[in-house]
C-alpha positions, 0 to 999 in steps of 0.5 A: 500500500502507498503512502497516499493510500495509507494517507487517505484512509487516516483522514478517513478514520479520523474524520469517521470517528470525530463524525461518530462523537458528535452524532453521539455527542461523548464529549462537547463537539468543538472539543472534538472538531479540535481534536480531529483537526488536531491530529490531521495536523500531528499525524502529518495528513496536513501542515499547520499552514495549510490547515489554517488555510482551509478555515473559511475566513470569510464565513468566520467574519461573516458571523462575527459581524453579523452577531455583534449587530444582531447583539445591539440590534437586539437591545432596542427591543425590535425582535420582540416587536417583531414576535407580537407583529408576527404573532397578531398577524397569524393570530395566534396560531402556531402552525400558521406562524411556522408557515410565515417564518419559515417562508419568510427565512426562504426568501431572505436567504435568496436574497442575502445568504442563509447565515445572516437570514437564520441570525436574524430570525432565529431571535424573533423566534425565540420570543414567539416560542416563550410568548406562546409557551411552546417549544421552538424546536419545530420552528427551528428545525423548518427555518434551517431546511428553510434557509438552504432550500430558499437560498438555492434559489439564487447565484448569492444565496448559498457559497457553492452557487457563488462558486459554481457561477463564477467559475462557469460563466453562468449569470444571476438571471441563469440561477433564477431561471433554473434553480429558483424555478425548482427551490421557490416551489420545494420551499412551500412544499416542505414547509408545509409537511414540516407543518404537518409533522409537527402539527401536535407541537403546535398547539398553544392555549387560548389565554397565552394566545390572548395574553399575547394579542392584548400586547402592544408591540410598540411597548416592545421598543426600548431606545428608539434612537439605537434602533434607527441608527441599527435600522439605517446600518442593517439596510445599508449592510444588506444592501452591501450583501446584494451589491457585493459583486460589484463592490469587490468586497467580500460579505464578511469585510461588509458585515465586519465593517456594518458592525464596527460602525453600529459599535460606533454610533451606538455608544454601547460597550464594545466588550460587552457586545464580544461577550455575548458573541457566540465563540463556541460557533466560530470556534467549531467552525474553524476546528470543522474546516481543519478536519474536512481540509485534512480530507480535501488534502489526503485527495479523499474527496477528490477520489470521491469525485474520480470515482463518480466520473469514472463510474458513469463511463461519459454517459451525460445522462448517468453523470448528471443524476450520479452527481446530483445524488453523490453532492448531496449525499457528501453535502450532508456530512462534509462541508460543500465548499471543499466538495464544489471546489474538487468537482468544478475542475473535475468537470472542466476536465471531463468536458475537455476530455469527452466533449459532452455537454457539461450545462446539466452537470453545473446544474445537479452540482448546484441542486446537490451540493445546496440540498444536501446541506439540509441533511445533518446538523453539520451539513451547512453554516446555517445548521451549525449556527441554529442548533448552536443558538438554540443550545445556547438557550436551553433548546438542544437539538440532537444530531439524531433528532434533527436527521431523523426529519432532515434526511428524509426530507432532504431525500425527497428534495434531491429526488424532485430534483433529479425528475426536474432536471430530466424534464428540462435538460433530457426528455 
């Protein structure tokens, strides 16, 4: 057996068993992303530098900034008034709120990205959930499914699109045509058998729902002089995430920069803010990105990726739906961004290689890598962020919880997937 070979199967063992800690949950997961990542490192798999070098700096700054102007944000009482609007408009009814948030969560995340969307939603359900006395799992759960399929949708909702478009050519109006044509309706769908599945825990009594309804939101409002000023940089950084292709910024120096100017004007004190970020996230991040570029450094993804292509023998059709299938099966347990990044040459190279139409490979790269995301509670930086956000407060959602839905539906979404792509690109 080569080198490589014995490489490969090491960073196989190590990420395998690391992945089998956190679904068991033995010891605290970014203790374990850390220790895998650890010895990636000491068993030589991958050098410290290059390690580094896989850690997504621009998702970690991305949340940092986007929690310090959540945590202002939500000094000035908005996401509470935000929860009673929300409540009074659905009357009560938590299978209908379920419904508005989750929709809403889809198309914000078309619009901007799913980890900002899921930010600044995933507050305003808390308050919802204790203002009705109900669980905000099931809110939580859909809103995460929510968050990937919606962001689907479009060229910045999700990373992989953002690195799919630009290698390839393709143009925002190319995802709204062919993704968003196929995501805009799976969001509606699974939301609405999200609803269906959790229709016993959404139930409440009619005296928190009158207690609720009797509330004035704009009482909710605690310094309307922070919140302008948070109103006013929340929609100039949005409107930095929608222009940030032509600004030649990235959204995390456009989130970091939000941030440091609401800590500005705010008045607030800035160590105090750092406090309540969430460093457990960035922290576990950061230790995820080292284990999966120990992966990506071994060559096991790329393997992954031959093997797909070899498998298939050129055929256009078997290539199609077989990287459709492996994207989101791998999407679901190891990060997409390593596994677009193998696949794009991959792909470039097939096509110099057997000149067969590569558009239909772009598109089941695209469908997969972004619905696999929904699979585990690791598949996607939205799913990360949630199940951390709500364990945060109280609300843990287990790995085996959150699969036992997820997968299934996620399932169901690559399989609409695979019967959409035949209808437009083979019948």
């Amino acid at each position: 057996m080569d080198n490589n070979s014995l490489k490969i199967i090491l960073a196989c063992s190590i990420f395998l068993i690391a992945y089998v800690f956190i679904i068991f949950e033995k010891l605290d997961r970014t203790l374990v992303a850390f220790i895998g990542a650890s010895l990636m490192i000491l068993t030589g798999i991958i050098s410290q530098d290059h390690a580094f070098g896989h850690i997504d700096y621009n998702t970690i700054g991305l949340l940092i900034g986007m929690m310090i102007i959540v945590m202002v944000v939500k000094r000035t009482g908005l996401f509470e008034y935000m929860a009673i609007r929300a409540v009074k408009i659905a009357k009560g009814d938590p299978k209908i709120l379920l419904i508005f948030l989750s929709i809403v969560t889809g198309i914000l995340s078309a619009v901007l990205d799913n980890v900002t969307t899921i930010l600044l939603i995933i507050p305003i359900t808390f308050d919802i959930a204790k203002d009705l006395r109900i669980s905000p799992v099931p809110f939580i759960i859909t809103e995460i499914f929510a968050s990937n399929v919606g962001g689907t949708a479009t060229m910045v909702g999700d990373p992989p699109n953002i690195m799919i478009g630009s290698s390839v050519g393709l143009k925002f109006t190319d995802f709204i045509k062919i993704d968003a044509t196929i995501a805009i309706p799976l969001l509606f769908l699974t939301t609405f058998i999200f609803a269906l599945i959790y229709k016993n825990m959404l139930t409440t009594t009619e005296e928190a729902k009158e207690k609720v309804l009797r509330r004035d939101e704009k009482s909710a409002i605690k310094d309307k002089n922070l919140l302008i000023k948070s109103i006013v940089v929340l929609a100039l950084t949005f409107i930095g995430f929608i222009l940030h292709g032509v600004l030649h910024y990235e959204s995390a120096t456009i989130a970091i920069t939000g941030a440091v100017v609401l800590l500005s004007i705010s008045k607030l004190n800035p160590e105090k803010i750092l406090h309540e970020v969430e460093w457990s996230t960035i922290i576990f991040f950061s230790g995820l990105f080292m284990l999966v570029g120990g992966l990506q450094e071994a060559g096991a993804i790329k393997l992954l990726a031959e093997w797909v292509l070899n498998i298939t023998h050129g055929n256009l059709l078997l290539t199609t739906m077989a990287i459709l299938w492996v994207s989101a099966i791998a999407s679901a347990f190891v990060d997409n961004i390593p596994f677009v990044a193998t696949m794009i040459p991959m792909i470039k190279d097939m096509g110099e290689l057997s000149g067969i139409n590569l558009t239909p490979l772009w598109w089941a790269l695209s469908l997969g890598a972004c619905f696999g995301g929904n699979g585990t509670i690791i598949g996607s930086s939205a799913n990360v962020l949630a199940i951390s956000m709500a364990g945060e407060r109280g609300h843990k959602i287990t790995f085996k919880k959150y699969f036992k839905v997820a997968f299934p539906m996620t399932i169901l979404t690559v399989a609409i997937a695979t019967i959409y792509l035949y209808l437009i690109f083979f019948l």
